[in-house]
C-alpha positions as CSV (number, residue, x, y, z in Angstrom):
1,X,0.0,0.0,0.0
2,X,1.3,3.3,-1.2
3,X,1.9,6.3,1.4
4,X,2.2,8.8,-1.4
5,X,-0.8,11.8,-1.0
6,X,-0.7,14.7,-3.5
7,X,-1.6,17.4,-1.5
8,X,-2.5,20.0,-4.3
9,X,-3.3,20.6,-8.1
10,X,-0.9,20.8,-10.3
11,X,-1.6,23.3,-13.4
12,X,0.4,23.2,-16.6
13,X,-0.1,25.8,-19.5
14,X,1.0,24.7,-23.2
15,X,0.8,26.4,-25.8
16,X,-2.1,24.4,-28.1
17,X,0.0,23.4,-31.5
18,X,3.2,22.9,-30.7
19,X,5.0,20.4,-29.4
20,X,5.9,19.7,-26.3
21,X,6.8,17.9,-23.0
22,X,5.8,17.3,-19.6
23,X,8.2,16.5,-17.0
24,X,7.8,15.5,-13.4
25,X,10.2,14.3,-10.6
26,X,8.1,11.9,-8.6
27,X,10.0,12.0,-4.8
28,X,11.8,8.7,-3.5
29,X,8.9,8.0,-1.0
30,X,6.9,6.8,-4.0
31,X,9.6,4.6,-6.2
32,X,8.7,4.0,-9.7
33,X,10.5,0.6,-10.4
34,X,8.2,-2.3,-10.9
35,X,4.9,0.5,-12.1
36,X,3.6,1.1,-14.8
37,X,3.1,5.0,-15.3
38,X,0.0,6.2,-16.9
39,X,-1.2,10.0,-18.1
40,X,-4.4,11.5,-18.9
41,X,-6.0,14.7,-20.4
42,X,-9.3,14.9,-21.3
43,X,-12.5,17.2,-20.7
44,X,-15.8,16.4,-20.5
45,X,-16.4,18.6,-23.9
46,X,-13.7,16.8,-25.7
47,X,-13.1,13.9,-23.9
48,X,-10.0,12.5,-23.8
49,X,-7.3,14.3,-25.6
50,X,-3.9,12.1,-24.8
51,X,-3.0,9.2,-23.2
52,X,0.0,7.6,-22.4
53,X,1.6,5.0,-20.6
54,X,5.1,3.6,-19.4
55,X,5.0,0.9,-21.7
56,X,4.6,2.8,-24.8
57,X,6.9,6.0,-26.9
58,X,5.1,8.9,-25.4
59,X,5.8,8.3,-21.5
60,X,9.3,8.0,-20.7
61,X,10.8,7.3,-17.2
62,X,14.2,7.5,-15.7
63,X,14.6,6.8,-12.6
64,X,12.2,9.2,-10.9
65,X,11.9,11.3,-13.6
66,X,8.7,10.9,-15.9
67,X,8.7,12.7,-19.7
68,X,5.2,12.8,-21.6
69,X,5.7,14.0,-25.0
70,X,2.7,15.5,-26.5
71,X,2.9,15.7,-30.6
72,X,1.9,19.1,-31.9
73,X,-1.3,17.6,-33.8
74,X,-2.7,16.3,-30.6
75,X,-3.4,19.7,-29.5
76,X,-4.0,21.9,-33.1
77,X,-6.7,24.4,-33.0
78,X,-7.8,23.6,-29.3
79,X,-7.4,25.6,-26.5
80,X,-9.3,25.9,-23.3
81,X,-8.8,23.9,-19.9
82,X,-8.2,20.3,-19.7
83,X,-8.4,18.0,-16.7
84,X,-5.2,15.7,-16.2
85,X,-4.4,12.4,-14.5
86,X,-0.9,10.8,-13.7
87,X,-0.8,7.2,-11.7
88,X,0.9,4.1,-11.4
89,X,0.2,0.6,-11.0
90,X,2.1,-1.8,-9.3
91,X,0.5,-4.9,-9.5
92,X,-3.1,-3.3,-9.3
93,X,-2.4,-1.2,-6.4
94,X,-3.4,2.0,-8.2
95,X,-1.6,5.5,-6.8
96,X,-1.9,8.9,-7.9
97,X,1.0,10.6,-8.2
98,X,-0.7,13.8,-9.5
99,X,-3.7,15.9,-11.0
100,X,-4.8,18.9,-11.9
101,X,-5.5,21.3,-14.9
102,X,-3.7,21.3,-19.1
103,X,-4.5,24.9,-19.9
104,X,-3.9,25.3,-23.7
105,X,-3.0,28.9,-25.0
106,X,-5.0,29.3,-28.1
107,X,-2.2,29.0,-31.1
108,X,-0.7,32.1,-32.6
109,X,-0.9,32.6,-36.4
């Protein structure tokens, strides 16, 4: 059983139609070897706008350091607030590790 609590929201701004990462350092009370890392934006307008998980390209980590990678076209001509999900699973015990809100800047022409 986890004792990992995320005490707060975490917001993130992006510009909508560029590329671009998201990067956290999860801290050593929670270790990341042996989970599989997952990430997810989506809105109840849109729903879900990206996923991604440890075991694929777009979700990255090393050792407590995770990298999303977000492709340009995943976010092109949106832009508004998003709500956003990152957990692990180790062996079905499911732990956030944290939440919040993807605000997307409306792209620039």
């Amino acid at each position: 059983m986890a004792t990992f609590l995320v005490k707060n929201k975490i917001e993130i701004v992006r510009q909508a139609g560029d590329d671009c990462d998201i990067v956290f350092t999860v801290p050593d009370i929670y270790p990341l070897a042996g989970g599989v890392v997952s990430f997810k934006a989506f809105s109840k307008t849109h729903g879900v706008l990206f996923e991604a998980i440890s075991t694929g390209a777009n979700l990255v980590i090393a050792g407590q350091t995770i990298t999303i990678t977000i492709a340009d076209t995943v976010t092109k001509g949106l832009h508004g607030t998003f709500d956003w999900k990152l957990w692990c699973d180790k062996s079905g015990d499911i732990t956030t590790i944290g939440y919040g809100e993807l605000k997307l800047l409306k792209m620039l022409e």
